[in-house]
C-alpha positions in Angstrom: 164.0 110.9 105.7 165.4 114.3 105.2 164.9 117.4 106.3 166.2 121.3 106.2 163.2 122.5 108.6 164.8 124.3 111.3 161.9 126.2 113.0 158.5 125.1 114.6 156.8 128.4 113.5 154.8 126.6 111.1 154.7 123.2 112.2 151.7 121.0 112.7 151.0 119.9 115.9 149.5 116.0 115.5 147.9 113.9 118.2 146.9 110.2 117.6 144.8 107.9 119.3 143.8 104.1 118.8 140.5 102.9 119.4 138.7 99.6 118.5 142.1 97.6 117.2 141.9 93.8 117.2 145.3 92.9 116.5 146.8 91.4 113.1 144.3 87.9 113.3 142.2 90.1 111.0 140.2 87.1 109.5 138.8 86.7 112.9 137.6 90.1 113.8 133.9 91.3 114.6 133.5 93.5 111.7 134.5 93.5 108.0 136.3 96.4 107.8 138.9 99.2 109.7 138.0 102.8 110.1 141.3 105.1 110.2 139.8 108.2 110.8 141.0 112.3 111.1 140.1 115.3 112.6 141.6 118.8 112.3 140.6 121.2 114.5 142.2 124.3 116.4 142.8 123.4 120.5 140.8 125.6 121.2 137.9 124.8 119.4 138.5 121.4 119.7 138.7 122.0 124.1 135.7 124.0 124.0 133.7 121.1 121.7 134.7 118.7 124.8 133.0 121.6 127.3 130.0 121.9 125.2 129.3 118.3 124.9 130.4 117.4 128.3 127.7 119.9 129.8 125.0 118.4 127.9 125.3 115.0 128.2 126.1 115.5 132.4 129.7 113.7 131.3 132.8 114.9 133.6 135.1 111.9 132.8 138.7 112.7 131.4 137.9 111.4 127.8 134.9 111.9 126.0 133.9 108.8 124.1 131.5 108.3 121.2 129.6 105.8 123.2 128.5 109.6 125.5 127.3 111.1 121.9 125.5 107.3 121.1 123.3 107.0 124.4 121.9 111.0 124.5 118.0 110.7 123.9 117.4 110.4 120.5 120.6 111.0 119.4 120.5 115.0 119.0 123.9 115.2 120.3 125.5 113.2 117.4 123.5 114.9 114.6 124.3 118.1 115.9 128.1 117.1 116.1 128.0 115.6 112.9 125.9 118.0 110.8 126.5 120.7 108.9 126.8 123.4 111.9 128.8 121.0 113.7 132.4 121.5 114.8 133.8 118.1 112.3 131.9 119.0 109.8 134.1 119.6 106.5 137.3 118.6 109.0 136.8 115.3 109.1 137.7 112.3 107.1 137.1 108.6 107.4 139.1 105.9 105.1 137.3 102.2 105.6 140.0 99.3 104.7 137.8 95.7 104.2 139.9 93.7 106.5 139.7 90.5 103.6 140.6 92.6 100.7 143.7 93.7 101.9 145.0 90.5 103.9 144.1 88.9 100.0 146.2 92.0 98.5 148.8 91.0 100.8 149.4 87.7 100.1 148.9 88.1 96.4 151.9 90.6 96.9 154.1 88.4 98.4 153.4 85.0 96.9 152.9 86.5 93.5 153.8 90.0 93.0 157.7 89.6 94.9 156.9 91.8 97.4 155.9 95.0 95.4 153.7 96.6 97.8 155.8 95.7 100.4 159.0 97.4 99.6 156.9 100.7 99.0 155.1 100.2 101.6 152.0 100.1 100.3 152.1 103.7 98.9 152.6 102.4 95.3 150.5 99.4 94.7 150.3 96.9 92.0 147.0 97.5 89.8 146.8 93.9 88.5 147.6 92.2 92.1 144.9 94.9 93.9 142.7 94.0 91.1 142.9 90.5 92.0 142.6 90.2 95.4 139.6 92.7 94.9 138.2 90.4 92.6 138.9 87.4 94.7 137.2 89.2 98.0 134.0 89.6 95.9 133.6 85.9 94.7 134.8 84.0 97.5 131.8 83.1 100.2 129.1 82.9 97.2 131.3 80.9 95.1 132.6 78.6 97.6 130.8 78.8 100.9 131.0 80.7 103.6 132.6 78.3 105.7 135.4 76.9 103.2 136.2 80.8 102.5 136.5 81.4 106.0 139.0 78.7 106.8 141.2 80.1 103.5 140.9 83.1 105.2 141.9 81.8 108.4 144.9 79.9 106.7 145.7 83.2 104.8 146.1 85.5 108.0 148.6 82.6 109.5 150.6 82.6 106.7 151.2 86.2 107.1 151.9 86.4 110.6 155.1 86.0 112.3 155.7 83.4 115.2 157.9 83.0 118.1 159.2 79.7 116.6 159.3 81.0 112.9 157.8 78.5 111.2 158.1 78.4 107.7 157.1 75.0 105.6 153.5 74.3 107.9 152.2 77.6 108.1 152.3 77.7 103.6 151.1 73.9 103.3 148.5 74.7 105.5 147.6 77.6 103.3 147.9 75.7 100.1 145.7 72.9 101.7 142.8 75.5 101.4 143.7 76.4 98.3 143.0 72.8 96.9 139.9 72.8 98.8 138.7 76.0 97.6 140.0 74.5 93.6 137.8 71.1 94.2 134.5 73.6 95.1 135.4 75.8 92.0 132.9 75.4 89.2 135.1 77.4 86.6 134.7 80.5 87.9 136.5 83.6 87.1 139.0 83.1 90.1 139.7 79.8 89.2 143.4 81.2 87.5 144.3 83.1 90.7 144.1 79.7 93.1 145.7 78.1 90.4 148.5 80.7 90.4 148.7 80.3 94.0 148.9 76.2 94.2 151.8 76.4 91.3 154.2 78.9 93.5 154.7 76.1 96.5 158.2 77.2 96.6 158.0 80.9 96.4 155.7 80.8 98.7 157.9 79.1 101.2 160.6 81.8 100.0 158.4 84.6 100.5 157.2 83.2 104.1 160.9 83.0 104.8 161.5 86.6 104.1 158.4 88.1 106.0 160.3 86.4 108.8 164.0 87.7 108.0 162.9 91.1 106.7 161.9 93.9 109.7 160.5 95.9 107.0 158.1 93.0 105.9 156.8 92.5 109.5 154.2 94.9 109.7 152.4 93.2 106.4 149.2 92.8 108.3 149.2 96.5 109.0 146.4 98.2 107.5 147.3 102.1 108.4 150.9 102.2 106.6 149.5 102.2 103.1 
């Protein structure tokens, strides 16, 4: 990318943190969906917010956590951080990504849709494959079980995920296999064309799981923050 900025006058200063990530096996985490979340504030409010908070809860560690806000006594601390006279309040912004959804979205993408999401990055979706993976995320445990949906979840996440030894045929026949076992528990519901759309496209799935292997700018497929 470009650019003809030349001073700092106006620049914004950003600082990032991770908290909570459980790593691309996404089918297997302990909740259903990741929180990106944002907060603008000036330093110096932001610095004095950390004083305020720390004196309260008797805190004098080097980072404050939210666990410090979640034990004070009936949790005035986080209310008054939170509410409306609080310092994140009308600065902050939370974006929740359902962890099935979009591995679903990104497998339709790449077995059906060519890669369409993947070669903007995410930024410009397909509406009919989002559609379908939304639509697919919805039916799945009541329509086939919670356990049979969970293994094609299981099998889904593989599929997507790079290896040292860069498997490409096991990895997709063990995804189609749940596929036929999700198709033998289907009783003609409305998802019964997308599993059938997936068990026809045997070889472009092995051609798509042979590019997500080849192409650097596939690998981070499982990556929920680019888009």
């Amino acid at each position: 990318m470009e650019t003809t900025q030349t001073s700092t006058e106006h620049a914004l200063e950003i600082a990032c943190d991770e908290s909570g990530w459980e790593g691309s096996n996404l089918a297997a985490g302990n909740s259903d969906v990741i929180a990106h979340a944002s907060v603008r504030l000036d330093i110096d409010v932001a610095a004095e917010c950390i004083r305020a908070l720390g004196g309260r809860s008797g805190q004098h560690n080097f980072q404050y956590k939210a666990s410090h806000l979640l034990r004070t006594k009936g949790g005035s601390d986080l209310a008054g951080f939170l509410g409306p006279s609080g310092p994140v309040h009308g600065r902050a912004r939370v974006h929740l990504t359902h962890k099935s959804c979009f591995v679903l979205g990104r497998l339709l993408d790449l077995f059906i849709g060519g890669s369409v999401d993947a070669a903007s990055l995410g930024l410009r979706p397909d509406q009919r494959l989002a559609s379908l993976a939304a639509r697919l995320c919805r039916a799945g445990p009541d329509t086939f079980g919670r356990e049979p949906w969970q293994a094609f979840l299981a099998a889904t996440n593989v599929v997507l995920r790079a290896d040292a030894r860069r498997r490409v045929p096991a990895p997709v026949d063990a995804f189609l296999g749940q596929v036929e076992v999700l198709r033998t528990l289907d009783g003609g519901s409305r998802v019964g064309g997308i599993l059938d759309e997936l068990r026809n496209g045997r070889q472009d799935a092995y051609s798509a799981r042979a590019r997500l292997l080849e192409d650097r700018a596939l690998q981070p497929v499982l990556e929920p923050l680019i888009p």
